[in-house]
N, C-alpha and C positions, 0 to 999 in steps of 0.2 A: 503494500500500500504506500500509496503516497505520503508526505506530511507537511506539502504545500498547497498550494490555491485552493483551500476547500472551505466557504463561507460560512461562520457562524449566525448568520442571520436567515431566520425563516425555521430555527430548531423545530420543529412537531416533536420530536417523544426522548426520552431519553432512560439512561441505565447506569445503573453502580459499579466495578467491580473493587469492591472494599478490600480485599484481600490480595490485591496489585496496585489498590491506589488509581483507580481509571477510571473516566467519564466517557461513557459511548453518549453521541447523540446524533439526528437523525433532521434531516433537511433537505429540498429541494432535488431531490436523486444521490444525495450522496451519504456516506457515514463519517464522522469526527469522530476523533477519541483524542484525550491528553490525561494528562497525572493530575493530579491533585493540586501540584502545583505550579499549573498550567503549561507545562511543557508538551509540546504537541507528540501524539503516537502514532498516529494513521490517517489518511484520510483515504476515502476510497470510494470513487464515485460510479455509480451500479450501473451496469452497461443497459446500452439502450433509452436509457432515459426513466428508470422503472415510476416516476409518479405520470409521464405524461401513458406508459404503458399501461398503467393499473387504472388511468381515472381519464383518458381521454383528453389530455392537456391540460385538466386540474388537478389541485393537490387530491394527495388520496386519502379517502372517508376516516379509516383508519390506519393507524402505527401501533404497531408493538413490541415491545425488543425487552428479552431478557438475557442474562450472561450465564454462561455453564462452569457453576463455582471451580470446577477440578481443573480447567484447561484454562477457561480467561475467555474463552468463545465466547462470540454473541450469535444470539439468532435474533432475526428482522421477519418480524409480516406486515405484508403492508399489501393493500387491496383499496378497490373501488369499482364496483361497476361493472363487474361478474370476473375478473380478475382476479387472482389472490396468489400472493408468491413471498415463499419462505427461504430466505437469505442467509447463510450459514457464514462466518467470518473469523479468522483466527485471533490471536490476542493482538498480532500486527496490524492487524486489517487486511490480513489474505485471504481472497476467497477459498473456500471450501468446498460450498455448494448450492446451485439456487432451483429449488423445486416449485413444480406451479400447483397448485390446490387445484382441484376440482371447482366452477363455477357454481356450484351451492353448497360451497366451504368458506363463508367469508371468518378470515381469521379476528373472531374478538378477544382472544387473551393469550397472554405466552404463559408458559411455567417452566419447573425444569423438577422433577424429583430426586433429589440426587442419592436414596440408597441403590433408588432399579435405576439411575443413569438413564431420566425419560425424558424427553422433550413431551410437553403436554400442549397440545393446537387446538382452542375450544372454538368451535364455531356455533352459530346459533342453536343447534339443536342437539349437539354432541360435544366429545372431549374426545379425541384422540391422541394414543400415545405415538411417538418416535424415537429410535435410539439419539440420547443426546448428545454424541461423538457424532451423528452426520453420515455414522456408515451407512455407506449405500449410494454414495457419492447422491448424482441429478435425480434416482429413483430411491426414495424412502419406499419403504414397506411399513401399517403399520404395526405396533406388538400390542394395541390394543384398544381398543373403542367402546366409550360411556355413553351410549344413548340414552339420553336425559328424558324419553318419553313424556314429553312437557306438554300443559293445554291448549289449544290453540290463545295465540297473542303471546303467550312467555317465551322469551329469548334467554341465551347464556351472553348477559355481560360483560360477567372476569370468570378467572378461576383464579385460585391460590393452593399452594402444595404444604400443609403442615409435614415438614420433613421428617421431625421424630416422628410419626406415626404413617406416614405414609397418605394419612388422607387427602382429599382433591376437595376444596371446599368450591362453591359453585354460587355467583350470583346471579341470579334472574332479572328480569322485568318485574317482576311481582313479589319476589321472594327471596330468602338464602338459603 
């Protein structure tokens, strides 16, 4: 990755990783990251153009990005407008891998469970697991899927991963 020309203005989402000391954040097609103490690490700007790709020349609806505690990785979803593609990033800012979701997968929340090492991708009406190393390069496979059998009108908001226990806590439209 880069660790020039990449503008901090126009940020949409951003991420921790506390235990390296680094801010991911996320703007205009590209990724930023620096230290804590502002020192730049990466920039890396997502080929093609991925918000005019995902939203038709607008920003895209949603952003979502969490880091994979064990390696520094970040993963990116970002979608709009039947679009949805999950961005896999090293601690550098190397690409990894960029997988496209299914068009009635819009990505609303990231997780990462880290005893089963899962990337969690909740979309409106499910939770699906991924390995959260990325194996499987441009083809994920998943290891495992929550169908929220919800009522019509509730959506999956967020999710969150209590790690001691392993649980997938889930917010709705209506409910948690």
């Amino acid at each position: 990755g880069q660790t020039l020309g990449c503008s901090s203005v126009g940020r949409r989402s951003v991420a921790i990783d506390g235990l390296r000391g680094v801010v991911w954040s996320y703007g205009h097609g590209n990724l930023k990251s620096h230290r804590f103490d502002g020192t730049p690490v990466a920039c890396l700007a997502l080929p093609g153009g991925v918000d005019a790709e995902c939203s038709g020349g607008s920003p895209p609806s949603r952003v979502r990005m969490v880091v994979q505690p064990s390696d520094g990785s970040l993963w990116l979803g970002i979608g709009s407008n039947g679009a949805h593609l999950l961005v896999h990033v090293d601690g550098s800012g190397e690409g990894l891998a960029g997988i496209e979701l299914p068009p009635d997968s819009p990505i609303m929340a990231l997780g990462i469970e880290t005893a089963r090492n899962r990337l969690w991708v909740g979309s409106a009406r499910s939770a699906t697991a991924y390995d959260a190393d990325g194996r499987g390069g441009d083809i994920l496979s998943p290891l495992a899927t929550l169908d929220l059998a919800l009522p019509d009108g509730a959506r999956l908001q967020d999710l969150s991963v209590d790690n001691p226990t392993g649980k997938i806590w889930v917010a709705l439209t209506d409910r948690l």
